[in-house]
N, C-alpha and C positions, 0 to 999 in steps of 0.2 A: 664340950658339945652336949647339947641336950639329949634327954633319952626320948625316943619314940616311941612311948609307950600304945600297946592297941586301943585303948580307949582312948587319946589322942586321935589317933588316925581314922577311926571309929566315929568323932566329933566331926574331924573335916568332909570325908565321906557322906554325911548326913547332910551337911549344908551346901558341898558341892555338887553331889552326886555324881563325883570322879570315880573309877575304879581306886580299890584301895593298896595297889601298887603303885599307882600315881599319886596318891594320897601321900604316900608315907614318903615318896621320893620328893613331893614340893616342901614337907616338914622339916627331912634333914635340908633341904637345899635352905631355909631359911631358922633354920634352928628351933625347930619346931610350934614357931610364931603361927597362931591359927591364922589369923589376921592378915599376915604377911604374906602366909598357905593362898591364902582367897585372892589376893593380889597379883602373886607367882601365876595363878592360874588365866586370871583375865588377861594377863602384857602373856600371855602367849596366843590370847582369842580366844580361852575356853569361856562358852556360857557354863559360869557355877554356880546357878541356880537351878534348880530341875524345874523348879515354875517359871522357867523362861521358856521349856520348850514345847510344844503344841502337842499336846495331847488329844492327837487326833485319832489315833486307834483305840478300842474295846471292846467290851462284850453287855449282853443286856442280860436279865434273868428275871424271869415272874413267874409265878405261882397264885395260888388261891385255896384260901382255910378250906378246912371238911367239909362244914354248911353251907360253902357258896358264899354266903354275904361277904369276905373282902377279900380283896385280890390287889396285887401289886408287883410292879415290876420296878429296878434298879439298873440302872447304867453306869458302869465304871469307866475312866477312860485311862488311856495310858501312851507312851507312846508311841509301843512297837505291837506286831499281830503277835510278835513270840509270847512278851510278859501278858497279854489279852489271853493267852489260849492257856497261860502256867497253871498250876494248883492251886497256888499262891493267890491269884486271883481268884480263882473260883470260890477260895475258903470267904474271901471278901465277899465276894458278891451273894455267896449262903446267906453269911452271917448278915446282911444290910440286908436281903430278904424277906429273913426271919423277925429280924427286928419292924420292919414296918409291915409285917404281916399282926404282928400282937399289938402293934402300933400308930396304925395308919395318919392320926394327924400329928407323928412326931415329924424331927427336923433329923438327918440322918449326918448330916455338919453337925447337930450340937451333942451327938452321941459320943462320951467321950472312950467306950470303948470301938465304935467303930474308927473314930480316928488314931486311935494307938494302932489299929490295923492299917490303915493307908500309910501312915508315917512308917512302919515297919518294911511295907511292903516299897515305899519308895526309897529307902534305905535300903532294901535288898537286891534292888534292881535297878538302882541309880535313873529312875525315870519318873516322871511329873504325873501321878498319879492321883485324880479328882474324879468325885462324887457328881457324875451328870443330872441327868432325868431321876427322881425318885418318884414317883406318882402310887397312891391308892388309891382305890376305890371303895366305897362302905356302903354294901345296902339291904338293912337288917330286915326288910319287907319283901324284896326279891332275890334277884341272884347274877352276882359276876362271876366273869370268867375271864381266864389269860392266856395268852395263846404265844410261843415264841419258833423264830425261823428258825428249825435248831440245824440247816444246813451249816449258817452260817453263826448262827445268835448274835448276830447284830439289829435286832427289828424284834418288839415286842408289841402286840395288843393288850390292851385290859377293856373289855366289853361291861356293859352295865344292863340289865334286863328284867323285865318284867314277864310274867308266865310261865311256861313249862319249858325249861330250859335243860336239855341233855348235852353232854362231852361232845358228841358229833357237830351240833350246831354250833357250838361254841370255837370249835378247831374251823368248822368252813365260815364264820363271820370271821373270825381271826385271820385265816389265811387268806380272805380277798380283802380286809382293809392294809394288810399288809405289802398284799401284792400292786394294790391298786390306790392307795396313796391319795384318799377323797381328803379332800378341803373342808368338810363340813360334815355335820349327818345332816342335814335341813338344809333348801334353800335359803333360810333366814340367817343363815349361821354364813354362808361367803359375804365376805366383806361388801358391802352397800359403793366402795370405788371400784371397786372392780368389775364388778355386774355393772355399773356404767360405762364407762371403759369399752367392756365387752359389747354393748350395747349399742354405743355410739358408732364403734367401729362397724360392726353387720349392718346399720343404717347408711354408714357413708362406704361401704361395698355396694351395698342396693342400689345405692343414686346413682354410682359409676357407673351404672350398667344404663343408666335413663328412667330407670324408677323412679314414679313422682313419692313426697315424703310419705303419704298417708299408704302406698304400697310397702315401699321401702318400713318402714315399720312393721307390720304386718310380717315381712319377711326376714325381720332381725328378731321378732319374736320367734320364730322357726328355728331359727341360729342358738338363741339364747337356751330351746330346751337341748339340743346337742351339747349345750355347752357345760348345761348342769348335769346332765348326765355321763359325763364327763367326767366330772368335777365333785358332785353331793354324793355322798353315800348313799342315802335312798334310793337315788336315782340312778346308781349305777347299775349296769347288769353285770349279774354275779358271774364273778370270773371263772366259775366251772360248769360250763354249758350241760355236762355230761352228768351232773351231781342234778343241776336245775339252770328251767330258761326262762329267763326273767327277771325283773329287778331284785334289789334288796329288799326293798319295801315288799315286793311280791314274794320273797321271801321268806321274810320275816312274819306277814299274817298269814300263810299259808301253814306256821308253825304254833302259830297264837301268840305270838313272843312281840314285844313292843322294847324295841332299843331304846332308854332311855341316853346313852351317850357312852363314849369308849375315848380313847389313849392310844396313840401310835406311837411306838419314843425306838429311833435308829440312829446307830451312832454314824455320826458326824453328817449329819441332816437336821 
């Protein structure tokens, strides 16, 4: 009979991401054949690969250097809220922070000490454990900022700005593009089929009603600013009536601040 030694078991564990009392039970069952191990495990229905399973739970995390100029948030995912909420992750998600904070146009997949930390961490938790959303931002003339929902930490901003930018305004842009989910910061920025679409359709409401086309128009243009306001960040009104009433845009110059552009990254959205 073979010996089952822990690094054996240890091997299997890695590649199936079985607990490692099932580990070592499908080893003796086959004589401690790795191969055999991964076989025993499929003719009984186990997915034994952790990258087979959907890693639809995580958590996000951002920050921003001392100066303001870069800012960046990380997305881990995984597949349960437990290993999202562990230490375990949070040290991940430090450490890919930190590293794309000194490094904003690195690749956080080609780091090979952050991947000796995922492979650890899906080794220890036997769950499918990948590098979502990584985004920076760099702007050594103004100033970003990152904002995260930390009821939950699933939902980060990273804002980009021009002017005299304080903590406060950075937390209330942050927490209404978070809460409120704009499509664009610009008119120019929603997709060109969709504002037709949008378009087409409030013209042939108009008609149904007996509106001739050149009405009917007129009156889909009416539609189309509900619809952007709606929709654009500028054009939304800030989701805290009681802070300010008004749009973002109305906002945003009443502060002297000019959004050049921001990042919403929530997991599994």
């Amino acid at each position: 009979m073979a010996t089952i030694t822990a690094a054996l078991v240890n091997e299997l564990r890695a590649k199936t991401g079985q607990p490692m009392m099932e580990c070592k039970k499908a080893l003796v069952e086959t004589g401690g054949d790795i191969e055999q191990a991964i076989a025993y495990f499929r003719n009984k229905g186990v997915k034994t690969s952790v990258t087979e399973r959907v890693a639809g739970e995580g958590r996000v995390v951002a920050s921003s250097t001392a100066s303001g100029h870069v800012s960046a948030a990380v997305e881990i995912n995984c597949n349960t809220d437990f290993t999202a909420k562990s230490d375990a992750m949070g040290k991940l998600l430090e450490a890919s922070l930190h590293h794309l904070l000194a490094n904003p146009a690195s690749n956080l997949n080609n780091d090979p000490k952050i991947k000796e930390m995922v492979t650890a961490l899906a080794q220890q938790t036997g769950e499918n454990i990948t590098i979502g959303r990584a985004v920076a931002m760099n702007n050594p003339s103004g100033h970003t900022g990152a904002y995260v929902y930390s009821i939950t930490n699933k939902i980060a901003v990273l804002v980009n700005l021009s002017g005299k930018v304080d903590a406060e305004l950075i937390k209330n842009l942050g927490g209404h593009i978070a809460f409120s989910r704009p499509v664009g910061l610009s008119r120019d920025q929603v997709p060109a089929d969709l504002v037709a679409k949008e378009r087409e359709i409030a013209i042939e409401q108009a008609k149904a009603t007996g509106k001739p086309q050149q009405i009917a128009e007129k009156i889909a243009e009416g539609k189309m600013n509900s619809f952007y306001a709606e929709r654009v960040l500028l054009d939304q009104a800030f989701f805290n009536a009681q802070v300010f009433k008004g749009s973002i845009a109305d906002y945003l110059k009443q502060h002297g601040v000019q959004l050049i552009g921001y990042e919403r990254i929530e997991v599994g959205a």
